[in-house]
Backbone as ProteinMPNN parsed JSONL, in Angstrom:
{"seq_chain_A": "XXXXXXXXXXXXXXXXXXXXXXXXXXXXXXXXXXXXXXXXXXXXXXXXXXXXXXXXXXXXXXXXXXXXXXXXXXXXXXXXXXXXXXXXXXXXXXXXXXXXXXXXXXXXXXXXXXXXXXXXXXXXXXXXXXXXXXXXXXXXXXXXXXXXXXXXXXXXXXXXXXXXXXXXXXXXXXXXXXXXXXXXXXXXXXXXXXXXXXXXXXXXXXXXXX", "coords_chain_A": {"N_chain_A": [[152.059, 92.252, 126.705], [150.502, 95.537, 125.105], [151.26, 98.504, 124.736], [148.759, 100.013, 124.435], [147.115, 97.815, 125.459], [147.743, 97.782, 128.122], [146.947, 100.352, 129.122], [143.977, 100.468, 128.463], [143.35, 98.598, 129.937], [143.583, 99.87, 132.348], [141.916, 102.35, 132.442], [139.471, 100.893, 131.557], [139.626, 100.121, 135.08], [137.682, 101.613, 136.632], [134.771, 103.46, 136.751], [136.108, 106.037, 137.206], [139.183, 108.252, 137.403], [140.71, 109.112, 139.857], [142.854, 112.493, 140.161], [145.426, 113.413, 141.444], [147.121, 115.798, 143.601], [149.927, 115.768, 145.919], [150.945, 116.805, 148.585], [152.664, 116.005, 150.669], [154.72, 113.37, 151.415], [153.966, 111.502, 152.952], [151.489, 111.212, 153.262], [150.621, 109.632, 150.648], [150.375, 106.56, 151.107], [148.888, 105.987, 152.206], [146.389, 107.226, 151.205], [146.301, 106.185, 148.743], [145.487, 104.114, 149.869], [143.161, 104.348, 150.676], [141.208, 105.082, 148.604], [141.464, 103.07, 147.003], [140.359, 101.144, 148.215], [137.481, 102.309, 148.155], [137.16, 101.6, 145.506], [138.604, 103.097, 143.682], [140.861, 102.514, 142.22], [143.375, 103.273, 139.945], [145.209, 105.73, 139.307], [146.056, 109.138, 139.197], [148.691, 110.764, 139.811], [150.143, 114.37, 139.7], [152.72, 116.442, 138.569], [153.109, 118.487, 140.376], [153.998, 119.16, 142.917], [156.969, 119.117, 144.835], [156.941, 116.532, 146.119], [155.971, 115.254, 144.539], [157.552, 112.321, 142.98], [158.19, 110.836, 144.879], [155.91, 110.405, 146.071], [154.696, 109.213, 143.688], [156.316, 106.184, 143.985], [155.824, 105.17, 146.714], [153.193, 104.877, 146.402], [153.373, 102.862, 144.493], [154.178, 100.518, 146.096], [151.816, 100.08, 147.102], [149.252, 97.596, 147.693], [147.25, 96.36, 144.793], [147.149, 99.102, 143.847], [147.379, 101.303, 141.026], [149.645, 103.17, 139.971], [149.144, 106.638, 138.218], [151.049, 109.233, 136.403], [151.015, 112.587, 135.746], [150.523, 114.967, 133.288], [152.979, 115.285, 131.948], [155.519, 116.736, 130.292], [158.29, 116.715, 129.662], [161.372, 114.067, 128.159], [162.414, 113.695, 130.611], [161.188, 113.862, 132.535], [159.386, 111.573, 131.646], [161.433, 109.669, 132.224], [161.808, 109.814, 134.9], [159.581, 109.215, 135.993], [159.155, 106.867, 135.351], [161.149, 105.079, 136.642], [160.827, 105.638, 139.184], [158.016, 104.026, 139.637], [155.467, 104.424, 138.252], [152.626, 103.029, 136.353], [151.536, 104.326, 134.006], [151.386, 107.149, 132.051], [150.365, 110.626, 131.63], [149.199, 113.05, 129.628], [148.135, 116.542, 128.423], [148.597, 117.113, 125.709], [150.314, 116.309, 123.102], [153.542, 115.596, 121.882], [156.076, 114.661, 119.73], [158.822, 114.252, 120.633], [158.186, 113.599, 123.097], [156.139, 111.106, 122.742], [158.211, 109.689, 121.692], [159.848, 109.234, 123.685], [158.187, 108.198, 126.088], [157.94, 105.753, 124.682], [160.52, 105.011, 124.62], [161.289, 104.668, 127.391], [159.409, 102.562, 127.994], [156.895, 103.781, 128.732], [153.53, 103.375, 129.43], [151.453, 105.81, 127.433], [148.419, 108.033, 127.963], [147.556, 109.722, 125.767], [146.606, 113.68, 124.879], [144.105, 115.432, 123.411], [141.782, 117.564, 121.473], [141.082, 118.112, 119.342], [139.84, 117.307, 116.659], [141.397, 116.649, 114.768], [143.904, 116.515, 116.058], [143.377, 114.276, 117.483], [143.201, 112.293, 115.705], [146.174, 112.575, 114.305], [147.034, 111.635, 116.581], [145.674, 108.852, 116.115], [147.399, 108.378, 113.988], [149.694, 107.165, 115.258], [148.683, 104.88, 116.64], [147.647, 105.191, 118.868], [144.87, 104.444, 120.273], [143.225, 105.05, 122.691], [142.738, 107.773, 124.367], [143.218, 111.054, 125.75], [140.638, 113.774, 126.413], [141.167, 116.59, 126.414], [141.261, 120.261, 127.391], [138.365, 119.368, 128.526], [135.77, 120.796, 129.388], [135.776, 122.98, 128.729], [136.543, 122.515, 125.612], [134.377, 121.956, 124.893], [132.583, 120.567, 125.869], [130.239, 117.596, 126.53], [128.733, 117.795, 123.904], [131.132, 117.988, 122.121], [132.675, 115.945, 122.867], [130.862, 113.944, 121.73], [130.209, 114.071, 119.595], [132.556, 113.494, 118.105], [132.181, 110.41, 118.258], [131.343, 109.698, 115.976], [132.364, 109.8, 113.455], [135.033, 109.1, 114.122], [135.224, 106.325, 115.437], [136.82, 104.383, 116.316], [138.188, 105.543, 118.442], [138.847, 106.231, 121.817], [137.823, 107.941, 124.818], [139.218, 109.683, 127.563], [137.729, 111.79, 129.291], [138.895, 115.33, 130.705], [139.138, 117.709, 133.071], [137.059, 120.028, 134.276], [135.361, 118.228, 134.928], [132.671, 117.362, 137.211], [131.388, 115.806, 140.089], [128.172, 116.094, 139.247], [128.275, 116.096, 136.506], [130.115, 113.933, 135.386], [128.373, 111.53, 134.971], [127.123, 112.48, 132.456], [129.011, 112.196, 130.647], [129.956, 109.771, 131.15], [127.78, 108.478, 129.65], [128.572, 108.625, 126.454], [129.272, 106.936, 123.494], [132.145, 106.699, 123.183], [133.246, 107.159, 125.324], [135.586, 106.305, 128.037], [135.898, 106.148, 130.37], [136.649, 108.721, 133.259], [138.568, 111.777, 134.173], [138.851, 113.091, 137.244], [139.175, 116.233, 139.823], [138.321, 116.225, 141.97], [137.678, 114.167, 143.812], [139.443, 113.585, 146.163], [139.712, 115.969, 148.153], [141.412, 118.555, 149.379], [141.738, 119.367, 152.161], [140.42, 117.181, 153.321], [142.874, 115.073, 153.167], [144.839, 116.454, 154.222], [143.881, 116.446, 156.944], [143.962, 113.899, 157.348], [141.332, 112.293, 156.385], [140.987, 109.998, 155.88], [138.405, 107.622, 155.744], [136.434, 109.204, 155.347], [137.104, 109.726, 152.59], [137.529, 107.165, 151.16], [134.5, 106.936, 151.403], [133.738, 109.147, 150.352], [134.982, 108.048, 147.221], [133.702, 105.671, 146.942], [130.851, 106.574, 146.492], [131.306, 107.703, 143.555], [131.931, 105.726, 142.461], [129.202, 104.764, 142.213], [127.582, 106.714, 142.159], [128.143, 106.648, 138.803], [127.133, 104.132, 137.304]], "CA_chain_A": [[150.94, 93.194, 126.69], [151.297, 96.327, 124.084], [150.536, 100.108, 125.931], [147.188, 100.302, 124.435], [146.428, 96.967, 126.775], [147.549, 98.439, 129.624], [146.036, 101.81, 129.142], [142.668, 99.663, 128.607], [143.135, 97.809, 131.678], [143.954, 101.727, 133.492], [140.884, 102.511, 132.122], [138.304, 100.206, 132.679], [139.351, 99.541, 136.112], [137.186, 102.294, 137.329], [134.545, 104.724, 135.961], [136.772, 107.282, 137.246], [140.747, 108.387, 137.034], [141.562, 110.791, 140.274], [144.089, 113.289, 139.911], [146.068, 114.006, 142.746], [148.34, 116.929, 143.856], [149.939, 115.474, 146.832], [151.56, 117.924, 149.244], [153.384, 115.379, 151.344], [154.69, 112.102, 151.327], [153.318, 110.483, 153.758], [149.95, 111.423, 152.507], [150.564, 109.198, 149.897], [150.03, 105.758, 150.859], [147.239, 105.923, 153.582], [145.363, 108.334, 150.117], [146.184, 105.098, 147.988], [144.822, 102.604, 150.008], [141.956, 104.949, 150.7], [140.7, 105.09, 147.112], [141.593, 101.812, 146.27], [138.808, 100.464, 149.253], [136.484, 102.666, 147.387], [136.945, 101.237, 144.409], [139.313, 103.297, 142.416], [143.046, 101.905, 141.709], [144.29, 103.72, 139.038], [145.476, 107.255, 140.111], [147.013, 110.16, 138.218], [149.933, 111.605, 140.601], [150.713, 115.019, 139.617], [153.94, 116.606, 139.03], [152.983, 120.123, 140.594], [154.816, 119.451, 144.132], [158.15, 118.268, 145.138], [156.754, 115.264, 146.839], [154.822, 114.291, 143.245], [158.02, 110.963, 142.556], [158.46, 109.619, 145.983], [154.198, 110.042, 146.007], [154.504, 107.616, 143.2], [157.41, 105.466, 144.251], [155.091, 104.787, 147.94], [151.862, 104.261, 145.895], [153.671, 101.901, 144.125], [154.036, 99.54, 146.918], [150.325, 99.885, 147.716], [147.986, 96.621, 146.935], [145.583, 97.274, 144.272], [147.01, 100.905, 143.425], [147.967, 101.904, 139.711], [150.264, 105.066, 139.83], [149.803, 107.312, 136.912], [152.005, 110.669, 136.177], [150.375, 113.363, 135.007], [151.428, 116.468, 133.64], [154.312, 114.721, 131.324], [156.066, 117.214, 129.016], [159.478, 115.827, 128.937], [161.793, 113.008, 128.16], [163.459, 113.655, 131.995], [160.078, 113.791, 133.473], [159.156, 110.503, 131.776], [162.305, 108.836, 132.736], [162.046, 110.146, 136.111], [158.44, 108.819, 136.743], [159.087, 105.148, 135.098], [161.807, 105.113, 137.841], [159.57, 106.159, 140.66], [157.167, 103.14, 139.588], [154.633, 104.99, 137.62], [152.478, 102.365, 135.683], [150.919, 104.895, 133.331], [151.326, 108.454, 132.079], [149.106, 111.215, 131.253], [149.818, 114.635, 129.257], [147.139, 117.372, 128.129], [148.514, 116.932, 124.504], [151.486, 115.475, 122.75], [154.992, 115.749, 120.895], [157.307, 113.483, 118.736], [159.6, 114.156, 121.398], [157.289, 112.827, 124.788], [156.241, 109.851, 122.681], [159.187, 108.843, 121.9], [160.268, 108.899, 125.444], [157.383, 106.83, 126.662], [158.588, 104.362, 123.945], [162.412, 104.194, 125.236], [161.108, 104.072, 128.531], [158.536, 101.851, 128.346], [155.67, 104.092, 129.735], [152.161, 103.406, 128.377], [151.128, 106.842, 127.714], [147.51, 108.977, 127.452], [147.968, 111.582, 125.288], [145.959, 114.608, 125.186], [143.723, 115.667, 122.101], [140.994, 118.395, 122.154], [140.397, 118.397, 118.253], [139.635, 115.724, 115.409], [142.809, 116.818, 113.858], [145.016, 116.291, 117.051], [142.807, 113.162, 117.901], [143.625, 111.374, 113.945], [147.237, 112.397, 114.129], [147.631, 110.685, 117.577], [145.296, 107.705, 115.718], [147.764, 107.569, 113.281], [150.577, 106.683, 115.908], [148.48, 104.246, 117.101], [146.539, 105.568, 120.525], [143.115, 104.513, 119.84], [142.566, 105.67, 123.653], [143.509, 109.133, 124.137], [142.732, 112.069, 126.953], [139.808, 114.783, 125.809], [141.221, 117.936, 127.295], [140.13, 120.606, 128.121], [136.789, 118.982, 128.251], [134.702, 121.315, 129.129], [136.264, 124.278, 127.728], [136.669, 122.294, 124.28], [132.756, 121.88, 123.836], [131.868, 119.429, 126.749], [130.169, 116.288, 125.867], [128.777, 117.595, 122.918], [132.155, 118.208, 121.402], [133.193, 114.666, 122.597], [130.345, 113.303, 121.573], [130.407, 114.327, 117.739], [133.777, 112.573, 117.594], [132.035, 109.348, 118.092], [130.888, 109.225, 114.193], [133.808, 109.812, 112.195], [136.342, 108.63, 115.042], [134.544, 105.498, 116.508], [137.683, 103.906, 116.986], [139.178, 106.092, 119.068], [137.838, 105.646, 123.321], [138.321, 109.141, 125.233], [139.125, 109.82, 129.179], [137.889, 113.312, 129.336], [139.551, 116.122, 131.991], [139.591, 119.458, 132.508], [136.206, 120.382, 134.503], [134.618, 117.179, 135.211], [132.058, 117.713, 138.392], [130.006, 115.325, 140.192], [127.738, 116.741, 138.449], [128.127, 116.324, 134.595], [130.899, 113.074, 135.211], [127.534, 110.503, 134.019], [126.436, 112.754, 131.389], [130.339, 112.494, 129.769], [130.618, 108.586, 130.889], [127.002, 108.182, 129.042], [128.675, 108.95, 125.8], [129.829, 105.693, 123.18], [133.779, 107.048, 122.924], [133.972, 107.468, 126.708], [135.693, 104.59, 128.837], [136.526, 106.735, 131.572], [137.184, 110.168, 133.547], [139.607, 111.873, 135.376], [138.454, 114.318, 138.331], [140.098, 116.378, 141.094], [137.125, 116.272, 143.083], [137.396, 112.893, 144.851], [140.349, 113.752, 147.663], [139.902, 117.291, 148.732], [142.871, 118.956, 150.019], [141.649, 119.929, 153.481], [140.324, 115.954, 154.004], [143.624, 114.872, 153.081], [145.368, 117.379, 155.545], [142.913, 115.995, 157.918], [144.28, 112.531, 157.766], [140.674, 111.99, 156.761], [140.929, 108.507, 154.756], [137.615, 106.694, 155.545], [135.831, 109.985, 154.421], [137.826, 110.112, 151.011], [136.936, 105.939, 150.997], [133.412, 107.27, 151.078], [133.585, 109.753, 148.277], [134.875, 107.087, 146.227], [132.692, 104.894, 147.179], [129.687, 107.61, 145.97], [131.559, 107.79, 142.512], [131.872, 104.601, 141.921], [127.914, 104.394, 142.395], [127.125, 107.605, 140.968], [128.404, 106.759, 137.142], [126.869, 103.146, 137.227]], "C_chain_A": [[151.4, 94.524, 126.101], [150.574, 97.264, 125.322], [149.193, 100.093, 125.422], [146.503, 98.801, 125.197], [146.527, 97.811, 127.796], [146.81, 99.655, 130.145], [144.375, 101.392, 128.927], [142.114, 99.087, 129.608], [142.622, 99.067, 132.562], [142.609, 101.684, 133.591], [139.158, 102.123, 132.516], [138.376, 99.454, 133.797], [138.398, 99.79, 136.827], [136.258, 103.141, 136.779], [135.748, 106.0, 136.154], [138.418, 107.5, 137.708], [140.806, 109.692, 138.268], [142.799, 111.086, 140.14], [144.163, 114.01, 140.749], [147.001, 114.624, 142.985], [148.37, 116.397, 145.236], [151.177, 115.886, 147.788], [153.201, 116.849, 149.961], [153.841, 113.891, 151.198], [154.45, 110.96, 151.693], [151.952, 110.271, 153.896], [149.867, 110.28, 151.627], [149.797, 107.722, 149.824], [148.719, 105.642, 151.606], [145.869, 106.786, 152.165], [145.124, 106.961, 149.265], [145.262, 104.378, 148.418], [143.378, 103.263, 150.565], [140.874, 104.75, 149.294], [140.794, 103.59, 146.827], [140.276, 101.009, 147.115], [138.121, 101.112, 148.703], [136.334, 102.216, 146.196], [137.438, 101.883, 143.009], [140.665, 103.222, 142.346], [143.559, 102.592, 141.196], [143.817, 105.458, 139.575], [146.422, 107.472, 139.395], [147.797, 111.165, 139.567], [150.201, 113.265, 139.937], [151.841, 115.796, 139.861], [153.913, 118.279, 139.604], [153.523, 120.158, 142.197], [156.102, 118.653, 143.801], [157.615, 117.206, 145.672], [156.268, 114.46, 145.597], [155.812, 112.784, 143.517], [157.941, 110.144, 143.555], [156.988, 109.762, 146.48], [154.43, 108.576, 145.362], [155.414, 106.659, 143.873], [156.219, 104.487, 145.755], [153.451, 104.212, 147.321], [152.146, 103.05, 145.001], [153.557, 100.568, 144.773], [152.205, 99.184, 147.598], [149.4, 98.46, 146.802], [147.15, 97.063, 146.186], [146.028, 98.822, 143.832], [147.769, 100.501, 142.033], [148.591, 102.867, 139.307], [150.505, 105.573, 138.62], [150.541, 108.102, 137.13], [151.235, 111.275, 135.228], [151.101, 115.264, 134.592], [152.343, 116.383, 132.499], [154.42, 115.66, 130.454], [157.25, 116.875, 128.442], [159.844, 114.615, 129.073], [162.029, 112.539, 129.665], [162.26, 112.863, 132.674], [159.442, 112.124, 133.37], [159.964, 109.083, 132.228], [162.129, 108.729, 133.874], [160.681, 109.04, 137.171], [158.566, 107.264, 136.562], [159.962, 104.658, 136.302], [161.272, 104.832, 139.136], [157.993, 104.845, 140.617], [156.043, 103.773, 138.646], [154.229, 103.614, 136.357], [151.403, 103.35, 133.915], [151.436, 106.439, 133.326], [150.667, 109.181, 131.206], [149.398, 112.417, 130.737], [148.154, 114.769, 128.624], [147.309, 117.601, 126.345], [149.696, 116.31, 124.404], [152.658, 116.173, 121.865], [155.636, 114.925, 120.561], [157.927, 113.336, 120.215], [159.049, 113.114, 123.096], [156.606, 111.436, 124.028], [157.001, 109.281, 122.419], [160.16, 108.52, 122.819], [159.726, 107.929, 126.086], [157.418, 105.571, 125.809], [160.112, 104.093, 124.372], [162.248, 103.874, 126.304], [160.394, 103.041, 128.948], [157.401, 102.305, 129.207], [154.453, 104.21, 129.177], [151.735, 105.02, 128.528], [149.394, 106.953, 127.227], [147.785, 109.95, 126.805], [146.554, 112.179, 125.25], [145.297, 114.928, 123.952], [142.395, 116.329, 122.429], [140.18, 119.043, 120.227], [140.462, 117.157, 117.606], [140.688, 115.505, 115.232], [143.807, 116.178, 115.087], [144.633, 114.873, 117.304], [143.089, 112.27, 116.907], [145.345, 111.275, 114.129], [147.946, 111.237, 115.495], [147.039, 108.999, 117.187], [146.448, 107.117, 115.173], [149.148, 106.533, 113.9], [150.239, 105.336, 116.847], [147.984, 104.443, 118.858], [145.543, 105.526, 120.013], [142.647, 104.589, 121.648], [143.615, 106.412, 123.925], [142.463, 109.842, 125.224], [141.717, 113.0, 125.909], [140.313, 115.907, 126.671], [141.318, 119.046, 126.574], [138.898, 120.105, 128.2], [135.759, 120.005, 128.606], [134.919, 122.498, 128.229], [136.408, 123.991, 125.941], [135.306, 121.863, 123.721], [132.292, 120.815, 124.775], [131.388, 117.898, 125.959], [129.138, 116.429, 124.633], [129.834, 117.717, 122.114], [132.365, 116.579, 121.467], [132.29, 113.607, 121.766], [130.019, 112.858, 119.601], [131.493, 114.022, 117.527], [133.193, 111.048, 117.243], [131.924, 108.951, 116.632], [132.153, 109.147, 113.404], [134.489, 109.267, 112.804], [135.8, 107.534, 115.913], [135.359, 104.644, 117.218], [138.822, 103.781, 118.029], [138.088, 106.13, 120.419], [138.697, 107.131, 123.856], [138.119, 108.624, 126.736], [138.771, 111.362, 129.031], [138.085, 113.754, 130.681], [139.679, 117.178, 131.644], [138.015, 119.622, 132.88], [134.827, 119.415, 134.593], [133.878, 117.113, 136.737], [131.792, 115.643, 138.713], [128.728, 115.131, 139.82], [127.363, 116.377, 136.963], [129.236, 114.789, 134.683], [129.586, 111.758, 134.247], [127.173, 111.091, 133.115], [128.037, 111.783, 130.246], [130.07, 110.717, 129.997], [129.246, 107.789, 129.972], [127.371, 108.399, 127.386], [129.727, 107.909, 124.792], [131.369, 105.764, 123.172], [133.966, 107.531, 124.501], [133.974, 106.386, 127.606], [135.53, 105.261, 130.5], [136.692, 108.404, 132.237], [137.908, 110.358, 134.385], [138.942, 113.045, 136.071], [139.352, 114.352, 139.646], [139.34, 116.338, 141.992], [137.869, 115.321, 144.064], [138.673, 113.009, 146.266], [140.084, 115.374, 147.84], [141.014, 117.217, 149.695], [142.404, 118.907, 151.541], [140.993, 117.705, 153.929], [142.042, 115.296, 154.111], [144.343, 115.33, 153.81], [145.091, 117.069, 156.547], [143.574, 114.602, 158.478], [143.107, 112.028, 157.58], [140.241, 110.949, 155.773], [139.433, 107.666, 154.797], [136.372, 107.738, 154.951], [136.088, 109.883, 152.841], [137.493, 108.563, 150.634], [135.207, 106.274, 150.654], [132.71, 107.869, 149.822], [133.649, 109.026, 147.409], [134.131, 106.434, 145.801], [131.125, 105.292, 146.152], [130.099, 108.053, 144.454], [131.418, 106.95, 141.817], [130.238, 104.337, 141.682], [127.404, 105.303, 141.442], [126.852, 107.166, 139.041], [128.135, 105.479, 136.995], [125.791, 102.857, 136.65]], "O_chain_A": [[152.545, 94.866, 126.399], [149.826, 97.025, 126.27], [148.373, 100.195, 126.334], [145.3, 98.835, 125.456], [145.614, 98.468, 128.298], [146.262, 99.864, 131.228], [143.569, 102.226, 129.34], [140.97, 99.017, 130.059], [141.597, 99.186, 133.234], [142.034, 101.146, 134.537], [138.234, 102.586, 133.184], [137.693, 98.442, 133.952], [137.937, 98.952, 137.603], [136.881, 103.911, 136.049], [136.12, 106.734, 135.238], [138.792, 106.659, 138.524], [140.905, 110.88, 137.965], [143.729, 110.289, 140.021], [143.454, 114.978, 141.027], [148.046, 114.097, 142.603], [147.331, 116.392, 145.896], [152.263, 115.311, 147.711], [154.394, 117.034, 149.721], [152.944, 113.199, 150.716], [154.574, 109.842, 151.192], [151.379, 109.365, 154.502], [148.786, 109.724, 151.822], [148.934, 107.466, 148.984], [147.671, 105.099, 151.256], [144.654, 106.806, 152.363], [143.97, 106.584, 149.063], [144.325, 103.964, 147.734], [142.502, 102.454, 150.87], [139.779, 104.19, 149.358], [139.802, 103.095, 146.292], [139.387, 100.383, 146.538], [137.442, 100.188, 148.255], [135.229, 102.436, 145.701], [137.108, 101.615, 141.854], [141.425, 104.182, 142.473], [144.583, 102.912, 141.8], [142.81, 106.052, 139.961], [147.318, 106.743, 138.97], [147.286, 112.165, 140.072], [151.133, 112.879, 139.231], [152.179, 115.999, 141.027], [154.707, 119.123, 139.188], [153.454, 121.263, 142.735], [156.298, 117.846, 142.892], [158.647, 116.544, 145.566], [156.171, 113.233, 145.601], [155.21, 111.933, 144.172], [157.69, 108.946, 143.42], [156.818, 109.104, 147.507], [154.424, 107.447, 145.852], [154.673, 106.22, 144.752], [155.953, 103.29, 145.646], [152.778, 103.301, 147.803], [151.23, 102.263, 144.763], [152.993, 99.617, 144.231], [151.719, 98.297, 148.3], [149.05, 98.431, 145.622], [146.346, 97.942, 146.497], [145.161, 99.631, 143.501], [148.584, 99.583, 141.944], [148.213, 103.496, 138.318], [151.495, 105.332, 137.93], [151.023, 107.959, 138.253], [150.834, 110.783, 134.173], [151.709, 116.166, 135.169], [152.564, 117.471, 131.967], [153.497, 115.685, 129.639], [157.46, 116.726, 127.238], [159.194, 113.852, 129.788], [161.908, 111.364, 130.014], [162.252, 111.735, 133.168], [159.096, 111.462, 134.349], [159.525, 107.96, 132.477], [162.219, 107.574, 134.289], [160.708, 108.476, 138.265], [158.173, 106.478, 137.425], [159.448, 103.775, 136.989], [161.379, 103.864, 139.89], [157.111, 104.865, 141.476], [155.748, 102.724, 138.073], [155.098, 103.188, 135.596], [150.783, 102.756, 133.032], [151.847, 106.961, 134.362], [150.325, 108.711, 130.121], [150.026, 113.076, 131.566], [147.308, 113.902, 128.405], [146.407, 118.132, 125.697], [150.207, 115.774, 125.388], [152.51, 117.237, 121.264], [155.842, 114.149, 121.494], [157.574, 112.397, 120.929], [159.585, 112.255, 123.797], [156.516, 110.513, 124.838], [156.901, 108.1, 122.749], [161.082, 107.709, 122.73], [160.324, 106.981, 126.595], [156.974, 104.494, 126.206], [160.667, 102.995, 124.392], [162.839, 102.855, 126.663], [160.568, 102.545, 130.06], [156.934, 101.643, 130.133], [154.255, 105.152, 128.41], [151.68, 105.492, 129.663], [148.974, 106.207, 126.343], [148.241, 111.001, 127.255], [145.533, 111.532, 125.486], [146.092, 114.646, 123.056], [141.777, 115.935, 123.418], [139.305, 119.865, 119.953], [141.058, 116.151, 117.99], [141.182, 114.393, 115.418], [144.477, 115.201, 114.751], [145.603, 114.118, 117.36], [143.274, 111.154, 117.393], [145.883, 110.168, 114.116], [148.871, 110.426, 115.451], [147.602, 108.02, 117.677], [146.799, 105.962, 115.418], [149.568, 105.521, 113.341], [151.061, 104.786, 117.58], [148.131, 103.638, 119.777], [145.146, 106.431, 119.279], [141.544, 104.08, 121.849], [144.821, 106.171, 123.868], [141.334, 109.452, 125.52], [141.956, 112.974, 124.701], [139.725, 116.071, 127.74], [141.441, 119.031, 125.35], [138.177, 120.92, 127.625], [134.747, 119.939, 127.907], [134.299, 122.821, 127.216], [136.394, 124.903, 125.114], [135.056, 121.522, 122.565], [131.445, 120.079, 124.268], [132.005, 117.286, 125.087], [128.633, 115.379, 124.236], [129.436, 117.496, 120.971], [132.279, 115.905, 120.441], [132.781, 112.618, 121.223], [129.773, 111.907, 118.86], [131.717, 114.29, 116.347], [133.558, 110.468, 116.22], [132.424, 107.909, 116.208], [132.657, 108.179, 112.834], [135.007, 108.452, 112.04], [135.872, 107.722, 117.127], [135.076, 104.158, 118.313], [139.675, 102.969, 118.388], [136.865, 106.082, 120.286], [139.831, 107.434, 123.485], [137.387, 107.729, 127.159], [139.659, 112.11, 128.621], [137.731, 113.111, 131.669], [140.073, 117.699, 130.6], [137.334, 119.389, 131.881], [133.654, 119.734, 134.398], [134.684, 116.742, 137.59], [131.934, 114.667, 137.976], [128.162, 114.061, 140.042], [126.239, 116.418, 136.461], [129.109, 114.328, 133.549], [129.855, 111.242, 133.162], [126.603, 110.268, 132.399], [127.882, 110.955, 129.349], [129.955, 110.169, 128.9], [129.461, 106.644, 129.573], [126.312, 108.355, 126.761], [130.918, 107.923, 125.105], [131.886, 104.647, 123.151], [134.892, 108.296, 124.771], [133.022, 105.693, 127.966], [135.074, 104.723, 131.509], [136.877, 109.272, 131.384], [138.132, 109.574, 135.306], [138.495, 113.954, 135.371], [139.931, 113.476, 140.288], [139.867, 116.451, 143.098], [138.569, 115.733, 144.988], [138.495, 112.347, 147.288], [140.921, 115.839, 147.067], [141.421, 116.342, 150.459], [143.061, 118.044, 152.122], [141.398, 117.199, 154.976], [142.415, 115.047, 155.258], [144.828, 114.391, 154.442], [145.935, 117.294, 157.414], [143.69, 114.272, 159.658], [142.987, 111.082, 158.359], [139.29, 111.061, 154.999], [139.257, 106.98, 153.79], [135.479, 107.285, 154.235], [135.176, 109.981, 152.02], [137.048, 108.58, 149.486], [134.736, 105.807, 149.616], [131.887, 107.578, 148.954], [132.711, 108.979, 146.613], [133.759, 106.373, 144.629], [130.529, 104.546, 145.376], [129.271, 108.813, 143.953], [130.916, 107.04, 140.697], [130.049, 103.533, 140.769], [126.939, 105.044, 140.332], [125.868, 107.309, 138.316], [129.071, 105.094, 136.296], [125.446, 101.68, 136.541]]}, "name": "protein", "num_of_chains": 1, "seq": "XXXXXXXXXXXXXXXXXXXXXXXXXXXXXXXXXXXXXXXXXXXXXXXXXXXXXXXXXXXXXXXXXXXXXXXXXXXXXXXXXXXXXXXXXXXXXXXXXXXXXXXXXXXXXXXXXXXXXXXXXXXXXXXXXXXXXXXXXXXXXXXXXXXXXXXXXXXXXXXXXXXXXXXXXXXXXXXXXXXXXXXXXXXXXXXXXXXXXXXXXXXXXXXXXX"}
């Protein structure tokens, strides 16, 4: 299976991709198998705490979970996360240098693209699914949506200000497989220990964008 399978699979497991900052580590798997009973598997880990690898490493072992890494700027970081189990990784744009990391390592990557130009050059490397970020700040879903014509071959996850809200306008749009939002765990449920709530939310996402 080449990375643009697996990043297809990521993709359409779920309308939606959360992205999780996860304080603790024992948060981790009881958050997994929360989401995953709602109906979303594939999860973007962020590297913005110390707990982010041994997050993934524990969501790894979870039934049904998909641990991305998000965040990726270097080689270390992508070594570090393929390590830690990470079946996917996610950056806000790209470099020679970070794809050719997730090629020695073997980590299907998202890259990041927020113009035509950035969105063609990552075509020409072969990502015909690629991140839209900033999304809203780069023209919302009419920006993404005027890619579809010239760029039909290319399938976007857009991130970067995705509500409740505006998530079906963006997944109503022919170049969008998918989104990522921080919505769906709130910090203070999560703190809470409050898993069959955060099963719920999901639950209401999964329905929502249907």
């Amino acid at each position: 299976m080449t990375h643009s399978d697996i990043i297809a699979r990521i993709c359409a497991a779920a309308p939606v991709i959360p992205v999780l900052t996860i304080d603790r580590v024992e948060d981790a798997q009881p958050l997994a198998r929360a989401l995953v009973a709602g109906g979303l598997p594939a999860l973007e880990i962020t590297l913005r705490t110390d707990a982010a690898l041994e997050a993934i490493a524990a969501i790894a072992e979870v039934e049904g979970a998909m641990p991305g890494v998000g965040t990726l700027l270097t080689a270390l970081q992508v070594k570090n996360a393929k390590a830690a189990g990470a079946t996917f990784g996610v950056s806000p744009g790209s470099t020679p240098a970070l794809i050719s990391a997730t090629q020695e390592f073997d980590l299907p990557l998202l890259p990041g693209a927020a113009t035509a130009t950035e969105a063609m050059s990552l075509l020409e490397q072969g990502f015909i699914f690629q991140k839209f970020f900033p999304a809203e700040a780069a023209g919302g879903t009419s920006a993404l949506g005027s890619l579809a014509g010239p760029l039909p071959m290319i399938t976007f996850c857009p991130t970067g200000g995705i509500t409740p809200q505006n998530a079906k306008t963006y997944l109503a749009l022919p170049n969008t497989l998918c989104v990522g939002g921080s919505w769906i765990a709130p910090k203070a449920l999560v703190a809470a220990g409050a898993w069959d709530e955060i099963t719920q939310i999901a639950r209401r996402v999964a329905d929502l964008v249907r």
